[in-house]
Structures are given as structure tokens and as C-alpha cells.
PAFIDO-842415 format. One record per residue (C-alpha): x, y, z. Coordinates in steps of 0.2 Angstrom, whole numbers, plus 5000, padded with zeros to 4 digits. Each point is the difference from the previous one (the first is absolute). Layout:
% PAFIDO-842415
XYZ
...
//
This chain:
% PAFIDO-842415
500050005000
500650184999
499050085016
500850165003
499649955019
500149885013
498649895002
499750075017
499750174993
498349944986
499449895018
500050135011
499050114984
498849854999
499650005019
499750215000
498849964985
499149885006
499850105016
499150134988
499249874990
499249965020
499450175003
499150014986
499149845003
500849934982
500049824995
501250034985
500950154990
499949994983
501750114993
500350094985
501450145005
501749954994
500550105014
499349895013
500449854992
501850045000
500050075019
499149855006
500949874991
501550044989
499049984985
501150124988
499250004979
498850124989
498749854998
498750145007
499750074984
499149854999
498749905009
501049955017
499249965017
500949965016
498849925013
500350005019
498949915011
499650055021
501249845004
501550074987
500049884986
500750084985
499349984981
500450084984
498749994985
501350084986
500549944982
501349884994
501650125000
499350095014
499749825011
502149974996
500450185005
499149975018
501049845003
501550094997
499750145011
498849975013
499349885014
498649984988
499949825000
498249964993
499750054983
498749994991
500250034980
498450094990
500149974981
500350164991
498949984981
498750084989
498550055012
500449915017
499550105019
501349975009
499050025017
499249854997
501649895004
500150125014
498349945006
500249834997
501750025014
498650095012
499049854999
501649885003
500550125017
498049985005
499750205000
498249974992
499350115011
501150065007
500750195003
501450064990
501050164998
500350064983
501650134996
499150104988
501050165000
501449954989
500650004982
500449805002
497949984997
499250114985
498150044999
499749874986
500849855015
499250085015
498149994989
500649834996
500249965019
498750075006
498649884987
501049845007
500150055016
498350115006
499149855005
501649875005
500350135015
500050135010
501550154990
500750135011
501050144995
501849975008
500950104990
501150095015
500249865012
502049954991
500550194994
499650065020
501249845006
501350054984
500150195006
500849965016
502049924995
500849855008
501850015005
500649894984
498850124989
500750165008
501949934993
499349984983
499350195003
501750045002
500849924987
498750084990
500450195006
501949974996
499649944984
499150174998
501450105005
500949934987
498950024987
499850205005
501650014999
500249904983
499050144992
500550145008
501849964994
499450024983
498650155000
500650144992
499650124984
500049904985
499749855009
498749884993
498749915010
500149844996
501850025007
499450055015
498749865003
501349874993
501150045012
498850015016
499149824995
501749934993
500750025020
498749945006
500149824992
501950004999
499849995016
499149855001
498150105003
498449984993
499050104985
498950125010
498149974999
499650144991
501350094989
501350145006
499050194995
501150114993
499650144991
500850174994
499550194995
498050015000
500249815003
500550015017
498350055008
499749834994
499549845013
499949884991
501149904986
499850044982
501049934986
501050104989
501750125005
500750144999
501850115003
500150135013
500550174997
501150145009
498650035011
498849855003
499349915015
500249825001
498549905011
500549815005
499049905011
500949815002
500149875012
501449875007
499449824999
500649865008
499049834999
498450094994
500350145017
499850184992
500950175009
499550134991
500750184996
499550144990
500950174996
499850154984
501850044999
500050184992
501650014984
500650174998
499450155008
498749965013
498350134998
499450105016
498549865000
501049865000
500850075017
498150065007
499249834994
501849915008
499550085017
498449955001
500449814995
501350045014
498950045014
498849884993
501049865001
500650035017
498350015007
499449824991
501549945009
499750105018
498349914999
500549834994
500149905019
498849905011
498650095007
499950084984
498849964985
500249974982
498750154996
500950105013
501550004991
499250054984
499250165009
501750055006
500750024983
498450074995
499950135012
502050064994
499350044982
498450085007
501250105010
501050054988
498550024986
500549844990
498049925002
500149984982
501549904999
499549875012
499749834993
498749885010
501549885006
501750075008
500549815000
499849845004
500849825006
501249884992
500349834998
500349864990
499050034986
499649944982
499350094983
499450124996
500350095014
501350015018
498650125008
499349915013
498950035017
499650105010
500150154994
500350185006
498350084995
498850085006
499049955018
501049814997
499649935018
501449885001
501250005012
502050034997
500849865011
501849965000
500949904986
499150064984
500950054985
499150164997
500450144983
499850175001
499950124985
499750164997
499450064982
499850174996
499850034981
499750194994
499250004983
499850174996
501850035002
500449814996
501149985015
499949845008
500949945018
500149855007
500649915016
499749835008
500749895010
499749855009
500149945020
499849865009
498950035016
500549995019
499450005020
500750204995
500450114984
500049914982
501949914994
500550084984
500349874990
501150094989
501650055003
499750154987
499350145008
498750124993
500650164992
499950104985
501149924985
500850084986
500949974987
//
């Protein structure tokens, strides 16, 4: 097997989800989350984009309903040991071998948790699942049990974070080395992604943003590039990954002569950032750090440049996207408690003037004040 942990570690994940599985009065959870899959048992492949289910039962019995390449994936790279193989052809619902196991584990009747919240199970599956099952059993949505239990990191996880934040410190670094005038994008990205796996890391779970110019207000990736100028700003937002573990970081590095509004707007992030961080402890919640750097723009007559989210937690993740929960947003109830892996961003983009600034960074949680993860402090760059 290539398990990335000890057995120890996916027991000790079992027993917490069972104790949730147990407060919710659940007889099985039916999973489709690649995420959860991986956390709970090693299970490391793309088969998602597919039909996939891994069942758990109250007592811990572990099943995987997948297709053929995706049964020989799991026994490679999990404590799956029962796998059950649906055949993929012209017209077949793929739920219907998942029902069939439900009437082998004697669930008819019985009451089972569903993740529903994830990209692993698409509208067309969950309507497909829903006809099999509507009258076999009792669905419940269950979709936040294994992300809550993921949020908090063990200690063997918290050394992958680690790995993962070096590994971002050397991609910064790797494209900082090369952004100047007259340098090209893609020579940038190359080197910022090419540290990373030289180095023995992942591919991130959504693709390094960069963008340059008018571009550089953007958040997102989009394909094409271009070469910056005397005077250009330069947004990257990239993570470190180690063993599917994201620490990410995000800067606008400004080439040339800086404009008055790229100092104002680096300020504001400044302030902004610091006061995410200040608020980011025990005792504290995940909407009350989003007021904190809400209330620094509204101070500073930013409202407009406020995005809905000033962040949000990390993990091991898979495609399309590292983003995961909870996030900073507005009136989140939950709880900051120690050992969570937590990104903090600030985005301030002006488009009348087309200046953009950017700063984020990510922390690992304590009893006290957030870990910097990075060794690279915040400040304003230029090149």
C-alpha cells in the first residue's frame, strides 16, 4: 500500500466518525467527497469525476462502490478492503449496484447520512440516488459531519502542513527571482510550480492565479499570457503541497514605479490583515474574524472593496478547488479552536483606477495567537 499514514492515524479518524455517525442517530454514511475519502482512509485517485461511493456503517465496516481502475487505485492506497466494481456501459445507473450493497449490509430501512455537498456527486447522480433509494430508507443530509472532523489537524497532518508551507516559500521565492520588466508570465508560473514538484510536492488543486496589468484585479485563473511592462503590478496567489496538504499565499507585487494607490490600498490590506490575524484564536468565531477586517475597510471608506469572504481553511484537497471549510464570512458561527490550518487574504482591487493589492497568508491556530506558517513576512514588494 502507499498510505501516507500510520494505520493508527485512519483508526483513530474512524472512531471520531463513528462518534458523529452516533449523534446523529445514523446507521450508515453514504460518501461521495474525495476529500473525505482520502482523510478517512488513504484513498488517493480522481475516480470522483465519476460515479464513486464509500460506505461506512455505525459498527466501521468499510465499502467502496467505484469502477474498475478506480477499485485497483483504492487497493493501492487505502484500508479499503471491500470493493465492490459497478459496470461502466451505454445507459447503466450506477446507484443501483450501490443499492443492491445496501441490501447486502441489511440497511433496508434503515437511516443513512448522505454527503451531498460536494463536487464528488453531480445533480444528474444525486436524482439518480434519490429514485433508488426514497423508499429503501430513511436519507439524511450529512454533508458536514467529516469536513468539521478534517478542520481540526492531527499532529502527523500538521508535519505535512509544514512541509507544505516550505514548499511555498520556495516557490515565492522561485518567481520572485525572475519577475522583472520584460519578463513573461509563463516564466514566472513555470518557475513557481516547477519548485514546487522538483521538490518532490503535489499539483495544487486548483491552478496558481497569476495575472498582470488590468489582469491583476483578477481572482481567478484564466488561460492566455502576457509580458510586463516598466510599470506593472503582478497578482500571484499559489500554494505549497505536500501529499495533497495545501499552504497557501498570495501577494500583487508592484514592477516599476509603485502609484499613490497602490501604497493607500497596501495599507489598508496591512491593517486588514493584521486584524484577521488579531481575531483568529479560541474564543473567537469564524464570522467574527470576517467583521474585524470588515470593520478596517469601513473605517477607512473601502466598503466597496470588500469581498463576501476574507478567507478560509485548508487542507488536503482535490479538484477543482483547495478552498475548503469554514470560512471567514459573514455571522459563520463556528468556533476557532486550536490546530486548524486557517488562510487569510486580503483583496482589494480598484477598477476605476485599475490598481489591484493583494495580501494573504496562511496560520496554523493555537491555545493563543495564529503560527505564521510562512517564513516570508508580509510587505509591499517591488521589483
Amino acid at each position: 500500500m502507499a498510505l501516507h499514514f500510520a494505520p493508527e492515524e485512519y483508526a483513530s479518524r474512524l472512531e471520531r466518525l463513528k462518534e458523529g455517525m452516533a449523534a446523529r442517530k445514523l446507521d450508515a454514511l453514504l460518501i461521495f467527497s474525495q476529500e473525505s475519502m482520502y482523510w478517512l482512509t488513504g484513498y488517493d485517485g480522481f475516480g470522483y469525476v465519476f460515479f464513486q461511493c464509500l460506505v461506512v456503517t455505525k459498527d466501521g465496516r468499510l465499502s467502496l462502490v467505484s469502477r474498475a481502475a478506480d477499485h485497483r487505485q483504492a487497493r493501492r492506497t487505502s484500508v479499503i478492503e471491500e470493493n465492490i466494481v459497478w459496470t461502466d456501459r451505454a445507459g447503466v445507473d450506477p446507484t443501483r449496484a450501490l443499492k443492491d450493497h445496501l441490501f447486502e449490509l441489511d440497511l433496508l430501512g434503515a437511516n443513512i447520512g448522505v454527503e451531498i455537498a460536494t463536487h464528488g456527486l453531480t445533480a444528474k447522480n444525486g436524482r439518480l440516488l434519490e429514485e433508488q433509494l426514497r423508499s429503501f430508507a430513511k436519507l439524511h443530509e450529512a454533508s458536514d459531519i467529516i469536513p468539521m472532523l478534517r478542520s481540526v489537524k492531527s499532529v502527523a497532518e500538521i508535519a505535512y502542513v509544514r512541509q507544505a508551507a516550505r514548499l511555498a516559500d520556495t516557490a515565492w521565492h522561485a518567481g520572485l527571482d525572475v519577475t522583472r520588466a520584460g519578463a513573461e508570465e509563463s516564466t514566472i508560473l513555470s518557475a513557481m510550480q516547477g519548485a514546487v514538484l522538483a521538490a518532490g510536492g503535489d499539483y495544487p488543486a486548483n491552478p496558481f492565479i497569476i495575472g498582470s496589468g488590468a489582469d491583476a484585479l483578477l481572482v481567478r485563473y484564466k488561460s492566455g499570457r502576457r509580458v510586463l511592462t516598466e510599470n506593472d503590478q503582478l497578482t500571484v496567489e499559489f500554494a505549497g503541497v505536500w501529499h495533497h496538504y495545501h499552504v497557501a499565499m498570495l501577494d500583487t507585487v508592484v514592477i516599476g514605479t509603485p502609484q499613490a494607490r497602490h501604497l493607500e490600498l497596501y495599507e489598508a490590506a496591512e491593517e486588514g490583515l493584521r486584524a484577521i490575524v488579531a481575531a483568529m484564536r479560541p474564543g473567537n468565531t469564524f464570522g467574527d474574524v470576517f467583521n474585524a477586517h470588515a470593520q478596517v475597510l469601513n473605517d477607512r471608506g473601502m466598503q466597496g472593496f470588500k469581498l463576501n469572504t476574507c478567507g478560509y481553511s485548508l487542507g488536503a484537497t482535490f479538484a477543482p478547488t483547495w478552498m475548503d471549510t469554514p470560512m471567514f464570512i459573514n455571522a459563520n458561527p463556528t468556533e476557532i479552536v486550536p490546530n486548524m490550518v486557517l488562510f487569510a487574504h486580503m483583496i482589494l482591487t480598484d477598477l476605476e483606477t485599475e490598481t489591484a493589492m493583494t495580501l494573504g497568508r496562511s496560520y496554523l491556530t493555537t491555545e493563543g495567537e495564529p503560527e505564521p506558517l510562512s517564513q516570508i513576512a508580509p510587505s509591499f514588494l517591488q521589483r
